[in-house]
ZATIVEX-547743 format. One line per field, with one value per residue (C-alpha): residue number from 1; y, z, x. Coordinates in steps of 0.05 Angstrom, whole numbers. Each point is the difference from the previous one (the first is absolute). Layout:
REM ZATIVEX-547743
num: c(NUM  ...)
Y: c(Y  ...)
Z: c(Z  ...)
X: c(X  ...)
//
This chain:
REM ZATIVEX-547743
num: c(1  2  3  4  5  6  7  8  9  10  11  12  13  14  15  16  17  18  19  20  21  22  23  24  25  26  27  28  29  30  31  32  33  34  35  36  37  38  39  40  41  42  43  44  45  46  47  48  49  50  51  52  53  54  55  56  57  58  59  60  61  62  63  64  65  66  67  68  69  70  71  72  73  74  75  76  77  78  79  80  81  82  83  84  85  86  87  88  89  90  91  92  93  94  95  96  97  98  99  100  101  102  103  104  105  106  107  108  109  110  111  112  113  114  115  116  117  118  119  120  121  122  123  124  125  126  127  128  129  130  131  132  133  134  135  136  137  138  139  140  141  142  143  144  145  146  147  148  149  150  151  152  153  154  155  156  157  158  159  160  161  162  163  164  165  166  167  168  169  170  171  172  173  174  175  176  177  178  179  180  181  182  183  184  185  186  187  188  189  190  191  192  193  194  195  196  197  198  199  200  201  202  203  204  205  206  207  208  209  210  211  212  213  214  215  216  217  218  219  220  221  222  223  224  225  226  227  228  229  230  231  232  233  234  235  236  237  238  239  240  241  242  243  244  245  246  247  248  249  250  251  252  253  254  255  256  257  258  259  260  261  262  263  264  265  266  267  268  269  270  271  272  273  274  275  276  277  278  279  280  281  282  283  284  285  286  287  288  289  290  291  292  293  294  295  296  297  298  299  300  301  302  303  304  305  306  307  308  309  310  311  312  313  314  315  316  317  318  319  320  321  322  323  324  325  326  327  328  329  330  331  332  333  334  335  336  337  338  339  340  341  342  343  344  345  346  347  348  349  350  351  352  353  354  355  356  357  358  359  360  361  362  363  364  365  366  367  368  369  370  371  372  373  374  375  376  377  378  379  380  381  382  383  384  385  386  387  388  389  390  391  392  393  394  395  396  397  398  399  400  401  402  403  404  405  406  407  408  409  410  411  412  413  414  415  416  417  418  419  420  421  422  423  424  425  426  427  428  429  430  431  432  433  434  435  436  437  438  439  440  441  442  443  444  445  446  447  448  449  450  451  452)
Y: c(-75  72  31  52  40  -10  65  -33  -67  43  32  -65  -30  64  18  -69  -27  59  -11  -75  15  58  -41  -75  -12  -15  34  -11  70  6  -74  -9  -25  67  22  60  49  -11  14  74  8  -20  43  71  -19  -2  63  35  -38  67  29  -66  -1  70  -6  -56  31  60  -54  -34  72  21  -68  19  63  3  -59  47  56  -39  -31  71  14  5  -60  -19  -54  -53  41  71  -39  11  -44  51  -4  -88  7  32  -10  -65  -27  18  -64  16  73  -24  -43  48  45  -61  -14  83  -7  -58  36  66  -40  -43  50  44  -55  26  -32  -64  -41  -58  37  17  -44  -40  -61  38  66  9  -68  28  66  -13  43  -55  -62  16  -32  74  34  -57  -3  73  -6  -64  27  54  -44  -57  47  42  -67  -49  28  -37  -72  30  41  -34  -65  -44  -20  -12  -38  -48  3  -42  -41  -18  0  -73  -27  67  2  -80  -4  65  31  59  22  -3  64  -6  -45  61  23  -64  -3  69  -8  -67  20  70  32  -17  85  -6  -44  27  71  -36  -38  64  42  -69  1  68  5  -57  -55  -41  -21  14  -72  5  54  -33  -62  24  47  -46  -63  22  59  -34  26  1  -51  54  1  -71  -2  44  -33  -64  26  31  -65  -12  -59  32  -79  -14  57  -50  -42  45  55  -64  -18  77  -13  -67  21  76  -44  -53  67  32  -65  3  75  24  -55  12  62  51  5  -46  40  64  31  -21  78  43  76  22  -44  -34  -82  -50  -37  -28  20  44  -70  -38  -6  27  -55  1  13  -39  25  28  43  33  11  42  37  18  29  34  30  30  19  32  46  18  40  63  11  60  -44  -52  44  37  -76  -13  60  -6  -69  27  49  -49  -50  59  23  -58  -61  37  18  -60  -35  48  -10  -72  -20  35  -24  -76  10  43  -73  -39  45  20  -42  -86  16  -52  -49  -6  -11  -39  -59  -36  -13  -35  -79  6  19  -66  -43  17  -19  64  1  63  7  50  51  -9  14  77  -6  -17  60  60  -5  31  56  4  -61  4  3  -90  -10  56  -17  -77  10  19  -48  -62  -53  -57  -2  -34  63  57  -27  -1  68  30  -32  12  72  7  -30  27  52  49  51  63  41  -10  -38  -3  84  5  -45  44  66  -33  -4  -76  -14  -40  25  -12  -57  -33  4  -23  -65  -14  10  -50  -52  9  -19  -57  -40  22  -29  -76  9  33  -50  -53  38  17  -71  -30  44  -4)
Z: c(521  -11  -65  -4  -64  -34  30  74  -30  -25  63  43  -63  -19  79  23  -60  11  80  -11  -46  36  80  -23  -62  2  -61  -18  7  3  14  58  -4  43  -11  -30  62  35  -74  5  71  -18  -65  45  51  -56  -19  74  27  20  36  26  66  23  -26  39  54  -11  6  65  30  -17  21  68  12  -35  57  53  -25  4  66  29  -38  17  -6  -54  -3  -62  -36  1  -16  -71  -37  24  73  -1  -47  65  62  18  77  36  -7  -80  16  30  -51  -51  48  -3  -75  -17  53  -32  -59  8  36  -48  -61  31  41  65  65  12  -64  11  -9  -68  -24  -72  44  36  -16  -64  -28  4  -21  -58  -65  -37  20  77  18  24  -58  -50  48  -23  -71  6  35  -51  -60  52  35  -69  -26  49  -23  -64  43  55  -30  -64  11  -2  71  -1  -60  31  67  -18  -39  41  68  2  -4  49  66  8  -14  36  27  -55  -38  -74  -13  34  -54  -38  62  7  -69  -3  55  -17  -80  7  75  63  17  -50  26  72  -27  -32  55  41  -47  -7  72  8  -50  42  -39  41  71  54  5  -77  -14  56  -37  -62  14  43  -42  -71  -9  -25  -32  -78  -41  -21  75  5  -59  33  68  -28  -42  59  26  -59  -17  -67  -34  52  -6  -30  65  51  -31  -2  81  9  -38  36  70  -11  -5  53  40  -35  23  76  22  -6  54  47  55  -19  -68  29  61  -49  -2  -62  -5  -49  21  18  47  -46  10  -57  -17  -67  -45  -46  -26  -16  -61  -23  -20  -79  -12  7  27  -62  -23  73  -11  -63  26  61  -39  -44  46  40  -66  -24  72  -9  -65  26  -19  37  65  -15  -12  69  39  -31  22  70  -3  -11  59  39  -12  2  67  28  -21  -9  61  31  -35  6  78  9  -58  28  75  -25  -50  63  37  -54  -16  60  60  25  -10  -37  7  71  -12  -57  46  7  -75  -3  39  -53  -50  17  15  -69  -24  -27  -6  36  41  58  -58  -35  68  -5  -65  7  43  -31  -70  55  -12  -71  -53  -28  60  9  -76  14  60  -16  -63  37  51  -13  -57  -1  -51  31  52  -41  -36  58  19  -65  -2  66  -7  -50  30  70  -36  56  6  27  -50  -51  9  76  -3  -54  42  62  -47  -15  25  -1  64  18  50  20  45  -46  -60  34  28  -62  -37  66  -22  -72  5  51  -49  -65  24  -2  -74  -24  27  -26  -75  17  23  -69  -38  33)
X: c(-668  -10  13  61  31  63  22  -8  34  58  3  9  51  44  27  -1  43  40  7  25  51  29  -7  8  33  76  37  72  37  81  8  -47  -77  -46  -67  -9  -28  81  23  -22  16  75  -7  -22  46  56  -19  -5  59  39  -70  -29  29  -17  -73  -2  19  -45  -55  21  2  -66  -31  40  -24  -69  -17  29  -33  -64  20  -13  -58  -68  -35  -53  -61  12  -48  31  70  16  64  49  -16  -10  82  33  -53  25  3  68  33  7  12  65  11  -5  45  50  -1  17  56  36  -16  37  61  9  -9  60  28  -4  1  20  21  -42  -61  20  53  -3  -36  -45  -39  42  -24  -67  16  45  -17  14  -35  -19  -67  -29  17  -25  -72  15  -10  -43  -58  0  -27  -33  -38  -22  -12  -27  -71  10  -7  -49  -47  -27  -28  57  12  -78  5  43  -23  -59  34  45  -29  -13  78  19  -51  14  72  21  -51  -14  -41  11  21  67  21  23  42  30  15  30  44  30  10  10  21  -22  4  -53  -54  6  -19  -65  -10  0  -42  -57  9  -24  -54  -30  17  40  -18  56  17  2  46  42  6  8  56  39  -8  2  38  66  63  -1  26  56  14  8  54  39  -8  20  58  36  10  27  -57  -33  -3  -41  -49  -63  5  11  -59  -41  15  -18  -71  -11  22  -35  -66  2  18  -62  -43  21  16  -72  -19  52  10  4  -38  -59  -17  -6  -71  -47  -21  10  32  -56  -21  -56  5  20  -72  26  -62  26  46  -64  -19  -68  -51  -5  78  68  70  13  -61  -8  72  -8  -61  34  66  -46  -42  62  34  -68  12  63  0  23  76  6  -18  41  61  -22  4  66  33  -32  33  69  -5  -20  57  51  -23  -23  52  63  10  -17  61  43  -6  -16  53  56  -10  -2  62  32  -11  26  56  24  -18  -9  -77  -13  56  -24  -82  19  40  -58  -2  75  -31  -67  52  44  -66  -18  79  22  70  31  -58  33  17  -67  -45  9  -16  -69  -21  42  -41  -56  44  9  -12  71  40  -6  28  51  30  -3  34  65  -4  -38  28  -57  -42  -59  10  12  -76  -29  10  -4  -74  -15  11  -53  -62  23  -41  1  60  -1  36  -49  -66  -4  6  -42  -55  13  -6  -64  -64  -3  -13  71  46  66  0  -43  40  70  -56  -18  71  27  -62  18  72  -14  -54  36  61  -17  -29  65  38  -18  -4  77  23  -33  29  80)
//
């Protein structure tokens, strides 16, 4: 093993300590366990609640019309692009999308034009200064994208790539260092490990089939989300079982999806077309899992020493998850809640769900069908809507689990994934959201009927 200073060791210990605590460690503040990075987003958005909205809307603007403005341009090779020209030079289809997202935007910050573009269940739930999903991504990609460098940059995702490569590639397909996504989006935010997800993806970390599987499979609602989820069913003494039936159906779900359509017919590439071999996972004769995996966190912490560049990255970060996931929300989220809201949408695809509902004996089975296609939507709406209408218990736990590991919804993680540049697109993710539901369902079944 080569030899490295202390300088290099604190280097690799100092950020990486610092990135855990701040991404993956639940702390009890006002009542409710949260990690510390959606701590200070809630604290700045306190503190800009009467400005939020319009800077928000400032953003979604100049996503809209810098990727116009660039539409028209003239056009430049990859290597005479520079970050400015990749933030707003994206293909048409996101051009309108951006377009879309700036639109609902403006109506719903002045309400104009039809109310259920920007009533209190559609564009204002996302826009709402005081807990609306935009401005909260707001405020959160300020400190995750300034910070993220603390868990990519010095060694630890390295560190326990190696280590943990052996129990990941087998199980689900990964390599090792996607153990910290996973683990950062099931204890701290799923938002969270689908922005590192996209960023490993990008610095050619992940294969496409990788960053696929990764975002789709592990990027679950916090366990502060799943409190609340359970508790507007009004089912909190049952929060240890049901968070348990989330952790064991999430993994059976982990264990299947990636060798199922879609995820298994995604390309083992990485984004720039280079081909997954698997050699940089062996381990080096002369070491074991855990030496290579300090000299390979060392090495990239003793690289990454220069502040200034780091600080550089993180801002780049935040521009890019302003201009690029934002929008993408903001126009996806409020079509889907406009369905849910407004229209049959999703009582009528979800019909097929009411004879696997009663095969499965779940009591109230034609109200509960809808129910497990409108979380697509948004995650809350299932718990929500069966709260007022559904009285069984062995129901009301179903949906209330289901709507977690459904994992996919569109105003939150299933934008964020299309904002991305994890290559997922929309017909895949309502596939894998339909496949999710289907297989879950059996598991939480039989967890509800044992416990009622």
């Amino acid at each position: 093993m080569k030899k490295f200073g202390s300088s290099t060791w604190l280097w690799f210990l100092i950020p990486s300590i610092i990135g855990v605590f701040l991404f993956m460690v639940p702390i009890k503040y006002e009542g409710d366990w949260i990690v510390p990075i959606a701590i200070l987003a809630n604290w700045l958005a306190g503190i800009i609640v009467p400005i939020i909205t319009w800077v928000a809307v400032a953003v979604l603007v100049v996503a809209a019309l810098g990727s116009v403005i660039m539409l028209f341009a003239p056009k430049k090779t990859p290597e005479e692009r520079g970050f400015w020209s990749n933030l707003f030079g994206v293909s048409l289809f996101w051009t309108i999308t951006r377009v879309i997202g700036a639109i609902f935007a403006v109506m719903t910050a002045f309400q104009l034009g039809p109310e259920a573009i920007w009533s209190g269940g559609t564009g204002g739930l996302l826009l709402d200064p005081a807990d609306g999903l935009v401005t909260f991504l707001f405020t959160i990609f300020i400190f995750a994208g300034l910070l993220l460098p603390l868990l990519m940059n010095f060694g630890l995702l390295e560190f326990f790539g190696t280590m943990m490569v052996k129990i990941m590639r087998p199980l689900f397909k990964l390599p090792g260092r996607s153990s910290i996504d996973a683990l950062a989006s099931w204890v701290g935010d799923g938002t969270i490990g689908v922005l590192l997800t996209d960023k490993q993806y990008q610095e050619g970390h992940y294969t496409k089939k990788e960053a696929a599987i990764i975002a789709t499979t592990f990027s679950v609602v916090s366990i502060t989300f799943s409190i609340v989820i359970i508790g507007t069913v009004n089912m909190e003494k049952y929060f240890l079982p049901f968070y348990g039936t989330v952790v064991i159906t999430g993994l059976i779900l982990a264990l299947i999806m990636p060798r199922i359509y879609p995820l298994s017919r995604k390309k083992e590439e990485y984004i720039d077309g280079r081909p997954f071999t698997g050699k940089g996972e062996q381990v080096p004769e002369g070491y074991n899992s855990f030496t290579h995996g300090v000299e390979n966190a060392l090495t990239k912490a003793h690289a990454n020493r220069n502040i200034g560049k780091t600080i550089s990255d993180g801002m780049k970060n935040v521009f890019d998850m302003w201009f690029g996931v934002i929008p993408v929300v903001m126009a996806f989220g409020t079509i889907a809640l406009i369905l849910a809201e407004y229209t049959s949408f999703f009582q009528i695809i979800g019909k097929p769900f009411e004879p696997y509902l009663a095969l499965l004996q779940i009591p109230e089975a034609a109200a509960a069908a809808p129910l497990m296609i409108v979380g697509f939507a948004d995650m809350f709406l299932p718990s929500i809507l069966a709260a007022g209408t559904i009285t069984s218990d062995v129901t009301l736990f179903t949906v209330a689990a289901i709507s977690v590991v459904q994992l996919i919804y569109m105003s939150e993680v299933g934008g964020l994934i299309l904002g991305s540049k994890i290559p997922v697109n929309f017909f895949e993710l309502f596939i894998i959201f339909i496949l999710r539901t289907i297989i879950a369902l059996p598991i939480i079944s039989v967890i509800a009927h044992l416990l009622f």
